[in-house]
C-alpha positions, 0 to 999 in steps of 0.5 A, spaced: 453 283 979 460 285 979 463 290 974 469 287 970 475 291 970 481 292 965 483 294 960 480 291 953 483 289 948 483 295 943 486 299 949 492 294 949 493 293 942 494 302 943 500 301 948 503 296 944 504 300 939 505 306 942 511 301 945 513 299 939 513 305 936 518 309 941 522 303 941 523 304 933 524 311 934 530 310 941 533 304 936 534 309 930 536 315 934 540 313 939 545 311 935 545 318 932 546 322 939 551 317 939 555 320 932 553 327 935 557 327 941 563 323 938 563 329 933 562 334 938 567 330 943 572 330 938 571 338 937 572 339 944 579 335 943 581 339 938 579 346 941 584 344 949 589 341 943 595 346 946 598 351 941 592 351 937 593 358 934 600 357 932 598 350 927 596 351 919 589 350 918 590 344 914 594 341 921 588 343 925 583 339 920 587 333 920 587 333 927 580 333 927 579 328 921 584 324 926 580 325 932 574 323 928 577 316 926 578 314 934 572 315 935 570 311 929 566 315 924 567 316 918 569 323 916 568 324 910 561 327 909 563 330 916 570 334 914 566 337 907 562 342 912 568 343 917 570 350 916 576 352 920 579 360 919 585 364 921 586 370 923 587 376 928 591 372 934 585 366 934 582 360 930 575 359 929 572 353 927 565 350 926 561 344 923 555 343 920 552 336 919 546 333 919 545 326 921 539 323 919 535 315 919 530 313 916 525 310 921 520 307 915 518 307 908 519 315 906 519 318 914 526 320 917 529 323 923 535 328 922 539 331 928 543 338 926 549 339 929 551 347 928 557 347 933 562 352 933 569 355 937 574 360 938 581 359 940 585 365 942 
């Protein structure tokens, strides 16, 4: 009698929810990396913006906001946890936020950006 190989069908049954499941995961956070990196983006041009030091603080946010706006993200909750300072020759700015989405019912991802810069 020959031995019958395979899998059965509860073993399939566990891959393709394992499958299902890390695609529901890859489809919600994926576009949350993508929102992190546009901040971070927009961070990193505001930081090699020339003469930096010399501009107000309020200048210096809205170029941010600006930079935000090209890269399509609303800037609003964003801006609220942006804090930029002044003083001694150097501009130091630093962004907290936390992006979240909602994978199923009450289970959700967040993704915390605590990024900061200092310009001489």
């Amino acid at each position: 009698m020959k031995k019958q190989n395979g899998m059965t069908l509860i073993g399939t049954l566990i891959v393709l929810a394992l499958i299902g499941f890390f695609t529901l995961l890859t489809l919600n956070v994926g576009p949350l990396y993508g929102d992190y990196y546009k901040v971070k983006s927009a961070m990193t041009a505001v930081e090699k913006t020339p003469n930096l030091s010399s501009k107000s603080i309020a200048d210096i946010k809205l170029l941010f906001r600006k930079k935000l706006d090209i890269n399509y993200l609303p800037g609003g909750e964003i801006m609220k946890s942006t804090k930029v300072k002044k003083g001694g020759g150097k501009v130091t700015m630093r962004v907290t936020h936390d992006f979240t989405a909602t994978l199923m019912n009450n289970l959700d991802v967040v993704l915390h950006l605590d990024d900061s810069f200092e310009v001489r």
